[in-house]
ROKOL-544469 format. One record per residue (C-alpha): x, y, z. Coordinates in steps of 0.5 Angstrom, whole numbers, padded with zeros to 4 digits, always signed. Example, Ala and Ser with C-alpha at 12.3 -4.5 7.8 and 13.67 -1.06 7.14 Angstrom:
REM residues 2
+0025-0009+0016
+0027-0002+0014
This chain:
REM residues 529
-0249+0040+0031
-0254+0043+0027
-0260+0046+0031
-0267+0043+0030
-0269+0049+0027
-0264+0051+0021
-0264+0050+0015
-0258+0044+0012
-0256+0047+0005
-0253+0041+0000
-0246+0045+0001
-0246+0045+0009
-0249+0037+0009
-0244+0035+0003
-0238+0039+0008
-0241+0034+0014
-0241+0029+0010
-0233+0030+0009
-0231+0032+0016
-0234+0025+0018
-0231+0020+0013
-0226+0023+0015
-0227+0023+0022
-0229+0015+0020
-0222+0014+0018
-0218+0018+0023
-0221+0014+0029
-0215+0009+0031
-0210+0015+0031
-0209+0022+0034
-0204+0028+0034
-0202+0029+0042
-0198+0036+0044
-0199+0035+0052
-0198+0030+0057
-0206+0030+0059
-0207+0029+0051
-0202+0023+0053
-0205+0020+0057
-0213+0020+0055
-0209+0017+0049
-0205+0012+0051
-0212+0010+0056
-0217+0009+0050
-0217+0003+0047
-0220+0005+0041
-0213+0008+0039
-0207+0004+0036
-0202+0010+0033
-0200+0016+0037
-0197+0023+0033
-0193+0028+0038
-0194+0034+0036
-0190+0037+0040
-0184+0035+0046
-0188+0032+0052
-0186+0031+0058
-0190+0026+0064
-0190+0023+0069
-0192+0016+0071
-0195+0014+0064
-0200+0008+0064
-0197+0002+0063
-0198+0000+0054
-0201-0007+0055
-0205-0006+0048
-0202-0007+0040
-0201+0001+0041
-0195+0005+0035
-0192+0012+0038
-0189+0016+0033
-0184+0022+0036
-0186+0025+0029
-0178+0028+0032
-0180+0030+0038
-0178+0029+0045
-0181+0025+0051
-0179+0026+0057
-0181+0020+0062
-0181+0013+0063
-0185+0007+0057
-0187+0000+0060
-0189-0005+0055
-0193-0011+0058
-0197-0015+0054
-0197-0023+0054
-0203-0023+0049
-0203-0024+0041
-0200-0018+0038
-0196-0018+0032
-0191-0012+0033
-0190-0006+0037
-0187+0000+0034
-0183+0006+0038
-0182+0010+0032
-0181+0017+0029
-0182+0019+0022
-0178+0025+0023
-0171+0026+0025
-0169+0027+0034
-0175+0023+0037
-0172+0022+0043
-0174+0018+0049
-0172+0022+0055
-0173+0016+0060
-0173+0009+0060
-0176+0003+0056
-0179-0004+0059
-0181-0008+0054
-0185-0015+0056
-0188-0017+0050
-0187-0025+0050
-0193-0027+0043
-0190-0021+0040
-0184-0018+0037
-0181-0010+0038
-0178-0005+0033
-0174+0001+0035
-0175+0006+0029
-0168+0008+0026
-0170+0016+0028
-0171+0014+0036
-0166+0015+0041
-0167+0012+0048
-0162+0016+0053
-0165+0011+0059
-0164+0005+0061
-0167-0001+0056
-0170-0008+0060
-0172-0013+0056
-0176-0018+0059
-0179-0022+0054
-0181-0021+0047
-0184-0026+0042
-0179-0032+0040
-0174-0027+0045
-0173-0022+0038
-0171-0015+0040
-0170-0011+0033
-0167-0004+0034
-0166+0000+0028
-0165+0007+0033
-0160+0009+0038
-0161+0005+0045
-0157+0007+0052
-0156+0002+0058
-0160-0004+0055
-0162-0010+0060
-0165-0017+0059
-0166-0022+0064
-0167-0028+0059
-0165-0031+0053
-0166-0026+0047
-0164-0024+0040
-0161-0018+0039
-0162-0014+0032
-0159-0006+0030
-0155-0002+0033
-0154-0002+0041
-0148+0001+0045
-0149-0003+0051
-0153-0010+0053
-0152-0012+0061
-0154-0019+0062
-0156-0021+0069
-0159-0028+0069
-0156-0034+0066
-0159-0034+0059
-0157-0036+0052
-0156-0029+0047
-0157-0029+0040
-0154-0023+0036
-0158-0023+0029
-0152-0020+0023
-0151-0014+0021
-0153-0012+0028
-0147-0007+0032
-0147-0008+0039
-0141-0003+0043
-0141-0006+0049
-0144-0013+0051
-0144-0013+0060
-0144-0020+0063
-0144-0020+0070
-0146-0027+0071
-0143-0035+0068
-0146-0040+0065
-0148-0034+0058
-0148-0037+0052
-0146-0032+0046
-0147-0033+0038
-0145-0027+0035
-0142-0027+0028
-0136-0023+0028
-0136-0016+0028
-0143-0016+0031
-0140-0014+0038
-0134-0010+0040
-0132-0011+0047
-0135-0016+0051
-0134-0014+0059
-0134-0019+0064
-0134-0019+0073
-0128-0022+0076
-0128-0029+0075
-0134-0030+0069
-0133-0034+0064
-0137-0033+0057
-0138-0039+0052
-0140-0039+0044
-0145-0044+0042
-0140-0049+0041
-0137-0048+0048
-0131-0044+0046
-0128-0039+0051
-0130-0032+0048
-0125-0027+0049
-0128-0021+0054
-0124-0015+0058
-0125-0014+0066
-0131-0010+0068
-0129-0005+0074
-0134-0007+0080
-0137-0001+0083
-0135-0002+0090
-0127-0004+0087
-0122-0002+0092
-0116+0003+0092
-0110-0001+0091
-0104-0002+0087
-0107-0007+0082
-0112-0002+0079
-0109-0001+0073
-0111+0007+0071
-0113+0004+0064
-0118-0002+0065
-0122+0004+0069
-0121+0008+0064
-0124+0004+0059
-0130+0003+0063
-0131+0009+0064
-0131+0011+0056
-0136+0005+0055
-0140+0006+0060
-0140+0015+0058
-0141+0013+0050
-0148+0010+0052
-0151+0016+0054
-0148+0020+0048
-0145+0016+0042
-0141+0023+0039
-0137+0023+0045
-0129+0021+0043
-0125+0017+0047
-0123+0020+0053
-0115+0020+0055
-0117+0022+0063
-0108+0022+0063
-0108+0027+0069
-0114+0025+0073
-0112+0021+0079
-0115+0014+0080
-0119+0014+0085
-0122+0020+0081
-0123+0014+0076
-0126+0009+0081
-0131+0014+0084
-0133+0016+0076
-0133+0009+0074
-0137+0008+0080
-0143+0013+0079
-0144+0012+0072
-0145+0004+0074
-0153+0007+0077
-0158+0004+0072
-0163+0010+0073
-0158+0015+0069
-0160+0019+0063
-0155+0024+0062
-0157+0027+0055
-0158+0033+0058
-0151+0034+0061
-0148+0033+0053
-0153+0038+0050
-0149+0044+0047
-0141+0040+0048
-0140+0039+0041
-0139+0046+0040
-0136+0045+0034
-0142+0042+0031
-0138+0037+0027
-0143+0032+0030
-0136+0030+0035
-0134+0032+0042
-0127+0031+0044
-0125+0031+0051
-0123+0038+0050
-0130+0040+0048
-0132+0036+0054
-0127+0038+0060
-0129+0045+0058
-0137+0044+0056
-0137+0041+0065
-0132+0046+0067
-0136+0051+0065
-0143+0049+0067
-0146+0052+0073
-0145+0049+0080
-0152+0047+0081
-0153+0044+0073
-0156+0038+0078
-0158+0039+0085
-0160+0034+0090
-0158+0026+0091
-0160+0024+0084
-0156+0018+0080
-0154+0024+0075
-0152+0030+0081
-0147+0025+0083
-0144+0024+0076
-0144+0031+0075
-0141+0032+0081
-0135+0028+0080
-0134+0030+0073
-0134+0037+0075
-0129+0035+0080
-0125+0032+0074
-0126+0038+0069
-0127+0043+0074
-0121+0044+0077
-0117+0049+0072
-0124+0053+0074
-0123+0052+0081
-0115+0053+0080
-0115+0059+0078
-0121+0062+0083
-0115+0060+0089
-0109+0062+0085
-0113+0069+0085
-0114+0069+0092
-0107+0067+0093
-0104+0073+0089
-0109+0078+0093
-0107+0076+0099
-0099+0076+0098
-0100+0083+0095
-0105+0085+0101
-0099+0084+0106
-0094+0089+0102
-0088+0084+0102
-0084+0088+0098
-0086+0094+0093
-0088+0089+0088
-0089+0081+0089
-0089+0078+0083
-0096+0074+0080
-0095+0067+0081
-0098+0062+0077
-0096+0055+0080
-0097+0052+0075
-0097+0044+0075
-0099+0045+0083
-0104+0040+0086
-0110+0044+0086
-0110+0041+0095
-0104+0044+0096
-0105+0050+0094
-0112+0050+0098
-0108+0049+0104
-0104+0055+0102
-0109+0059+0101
-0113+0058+0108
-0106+0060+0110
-0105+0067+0108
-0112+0068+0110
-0111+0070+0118
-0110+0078+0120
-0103+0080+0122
-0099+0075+0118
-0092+0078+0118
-0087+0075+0113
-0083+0081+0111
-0077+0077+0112
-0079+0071+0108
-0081+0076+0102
-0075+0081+0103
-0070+0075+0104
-0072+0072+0097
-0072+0079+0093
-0063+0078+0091
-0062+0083+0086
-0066+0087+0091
-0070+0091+0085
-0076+0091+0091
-0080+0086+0086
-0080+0079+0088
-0081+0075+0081
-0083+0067+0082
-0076+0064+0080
-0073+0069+0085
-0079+0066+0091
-0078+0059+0089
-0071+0058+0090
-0071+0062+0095
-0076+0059+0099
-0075+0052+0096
-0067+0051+0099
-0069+0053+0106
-0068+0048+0111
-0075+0045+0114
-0074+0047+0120
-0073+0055+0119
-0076+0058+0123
-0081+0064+0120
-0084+0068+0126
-0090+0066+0130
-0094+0059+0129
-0099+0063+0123
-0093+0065+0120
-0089+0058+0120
-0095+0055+0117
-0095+0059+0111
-0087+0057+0110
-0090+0049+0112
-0095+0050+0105
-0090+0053+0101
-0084+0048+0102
-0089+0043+0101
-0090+0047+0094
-0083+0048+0093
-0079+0044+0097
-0076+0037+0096
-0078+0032+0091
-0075+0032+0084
-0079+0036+0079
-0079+0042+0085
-0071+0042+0085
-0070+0041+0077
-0074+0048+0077
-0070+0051+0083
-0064+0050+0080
-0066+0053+0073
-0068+0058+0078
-0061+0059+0082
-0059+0059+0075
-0063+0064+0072
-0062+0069+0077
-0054+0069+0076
-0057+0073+0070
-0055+0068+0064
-0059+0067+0058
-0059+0059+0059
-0064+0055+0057
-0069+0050+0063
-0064+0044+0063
-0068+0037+0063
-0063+0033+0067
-0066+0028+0063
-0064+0021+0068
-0060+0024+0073
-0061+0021+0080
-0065+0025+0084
-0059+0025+0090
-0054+0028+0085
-0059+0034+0083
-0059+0034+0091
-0053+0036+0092
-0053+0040+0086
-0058+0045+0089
-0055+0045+0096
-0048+0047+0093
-0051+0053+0089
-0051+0060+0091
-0057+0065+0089
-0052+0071+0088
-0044+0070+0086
-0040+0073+0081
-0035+0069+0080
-0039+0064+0078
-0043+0068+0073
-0037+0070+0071
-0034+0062+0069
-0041+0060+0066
-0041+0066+0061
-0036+0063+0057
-0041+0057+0056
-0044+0060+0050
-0040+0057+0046
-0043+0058+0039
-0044+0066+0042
-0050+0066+0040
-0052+0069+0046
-0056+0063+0049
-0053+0057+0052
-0056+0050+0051
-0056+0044+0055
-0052+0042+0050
-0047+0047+0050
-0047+0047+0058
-0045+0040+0058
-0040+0041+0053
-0038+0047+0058
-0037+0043+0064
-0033+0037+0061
-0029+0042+0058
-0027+0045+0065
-0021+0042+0071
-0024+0044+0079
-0017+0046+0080
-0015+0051+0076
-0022+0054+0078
-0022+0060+0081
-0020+0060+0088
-0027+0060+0091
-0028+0051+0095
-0036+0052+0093
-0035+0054+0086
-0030+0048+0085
-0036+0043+0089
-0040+0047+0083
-0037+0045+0078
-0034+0037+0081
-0043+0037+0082
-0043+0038+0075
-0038+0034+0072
-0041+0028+0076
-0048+0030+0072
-0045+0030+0066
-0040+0026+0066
């Protein structure tokens, strides 16, 4: 304000003039950068557009009862939008005239005498519940998450997921894209041109009718509490995890989840069923590429080297990030216990050199079991070590250990009660069961000192490898001597091929004279016969 006293040059007044035409003209919008500026704005009646200036995040924001437009103007909101007005209003507008708005939240929308309009530069990662809006006309021109509705409704645009809970008649208008369209109740009526809708998934027992009363082809939903059981097939779950992750990031690639055991699955599944979930956060910085994809490569290792303590506490988005790190996490975590398993072993000075074991493909439990084995004091297991090393070069390798330690009988016994539970882990490691005695054999085999390549066995039954491995000797010259000439082709390698050539070629009884180098070779002519 001018004082009383001074004198308002023609200058100054044409100034003021200016600044308050354009303050006249202004009066209806206003630049935000704060959540306090947020929320003085959203509380003045006398405003109908806000601009954020920058990103925001607020707490318990007033409910938008008013004809009001939010312009992200590409920025971020962090917190939770509630649209309520059953007056005459002709649209409300969540928009951003810059690229990157994004709500980090959720979005309620009940507005029954006006029509809604998503901006094609918005992105909702929460939960979107449509309860009511104008002649029940939803228009999403951006990206939405979760989308919920409790009535009959028409959906426009691109939308990754719509949940119907109530029986409702829905409506998609064409040209629009809906990912995933989740019923959980009967008696739903869907008009959808085709292609406007790619799954539609059903709870057990729910049936989805077009509008001329013909059954819609739909997929099975996995309910959250589905019990473990023989008829949980792997892939439904699969499914229903991929539909449910790509709500919550669109640039996620399907996931494969081959190795993962189900119940995993089920517990993942589960978690990501929890309607207060916004895990934008969790994807940012997994496209490490940037080619505006994140395969599941980019995804195991983005979660498996996030921090343990990424998502604290009892929250929808810990638990889900708990479980994947449990999923993604366990080469992490493999490594970690494959480590103190080395260190331990060498710690107890066996031989002069034990060497580093990697225990490729062994269940990340049972090497945990073996690893609190090897963690009491005074642990004596020179025996078991000493006996393994059998070409007595003081250095125990990994073949020589695991078929050592995977043909002894199960009731060995190894020293004192500490010791016989590391021998019991180990044979749970490297004992019985078809891929261990694959690999023992080929050890056996190795040691002899052959060049041979690793024999698949291919559809050979398990009892006849069985008796195989109990037949062959860790050490024999004579049997060296005979599989030597199964180089065929003498170029200094043997090949299954050759091997099985070989021993279709030999008669038992014209063998040397040693009964169990003949039952060898009788085993063998019984696998390759």
């Amino acid at each position: 304000m001018f004082g009383v006293e001074q004198v308002l040059t023609r200058g100054e007044f044409a100034i003021f003039l200016h600044k308050l035409s354009t303050l006249h003209m202004q009066k209806n919008q206003l630049s935000v950068a704060s959540e306090a500026e947020l929320k003085a704005a959203l509380s003045n009646d006398e405003i109908d557009k806000i601009v954020f200036t920058k990103n925001i995040t607020a707490k318990m924001l007033p409910v938008l009862d008013r004809d009001i437009k939010i312009d992200l103007n590409g920025k971020v909101l962090t917190g939770n939008l509630v649209y309520k007005n059953h007056s005459d209003a002709e649209t409300f507008q969540l928009i951003s005239t810059a690229t990157g708005g994004v709500l980090q939240g959720n979005l309620t929308v009940d507005v029954p005498r006006s029509d809604f309009v998503i901006g094609e530069n918005v992105k909702v990662t929460g939960k979107t519940t449509i309860i009511n809006v104008k002649e029940n006309t939803f228009y999403n021109n951006g990206i939405l998450s979760a989308v919920n509705t409790t009535g009959n409704v028409k959906l426009s645009g691109n939308l990754n997921s719509v949940t119907i809970n109530q029986t409702a008649k829905v409506t998609v208008l064409d040209q629009s894209d809906i990912a995933n369209l989740v019923l959980t109740i009967n008696d739903v009526v869907l008009n959808a041109p085709i292609g406007t809708v790619k799954n539609v998934q059903v709870a057990e027992g729910i049936i989805v009718k077009d509008s001329l009363g013909k059954a819609v082809k739909t997929i099975p939903l996995i309910p959250v509490d589905t019990p473990l059981n023989e008829e949980t097939t792997p892939s439904a779950v699969v499914e229903s995890i991929n539909s449910k992750l790509k709500v919550h990031e669109p640039k996620l690639e399907k996931l494969v989840l081959k190795t993962i055991k189900i119940e995993e699955l089920i517990e993942l599944d589960r978690v990501l069923s929890n309607e207060e979930l916004s895990l934008g956060v969790l994807f940012k910085g997994a496209d490490y590429d940037r080619n505006s994809k994140v395969s599941e490569s980019e995804f195991a290792a983005y979660i498996g080297n996030l921090p343990s303590n990424t998502f604290t506490g009892d929250s929808a988005n810990a638990k889900v990030f708990n479980v994947l790190q449990s999923i993604y996490g366990n080469k992490e975590k493999m490594d970690s216990v494959v480590k103190e398993i080395n260190v331990s072993i060498q710690k107890l000075d066996l031989v002069t050199s034990v060497a580093y074991f990697n225990w490729d493909d062994v269940p990340l439990q049972k090497l945990i079991v073996l690893n609190e084995t090897l963690k009491p004091s005074g642990l004596k297991l020179s025996e078991l070590f000493a006996a393994a090393d059998h070409d007595k070069n003081k250095k125990v390798d990994a073949g020589e250990f695991s078929a050592y330690v995977g043909s002894l009988p199960p009731n060995t016994i190894i020293g004192g009660p500490a010791e016989m539970k590391v021998f019991k882990a180990l044979q749970d490691i490297l004992g019985d069961g078809l891929e261990n005695t694959i690999y023992t054999i080929n050890a056996k085999f190795n040691i002899q000192g052959l060049n041979m390549d690793t024999l698949l066995f291919n559809k050979v039954p398990y009892e006849k490898l069985r008796d195989l491995n109990e037949l062959l000797p860790f050490r024999s010259t004579n049997l060296k001597t005979l599989l030597t000439d199964a180089d065929l082709d003498k170029s200094g390698e043997i090949s299954e091929v050759e091997f099985a050539s070989f021993i279709r070629g030999l008669t038992p009884d014209k063998t040397l004279s040693d009964s169990v180098e003949v039952k060898i070779i009788r085993a063998l002519r019984e696998i390759y016969k």
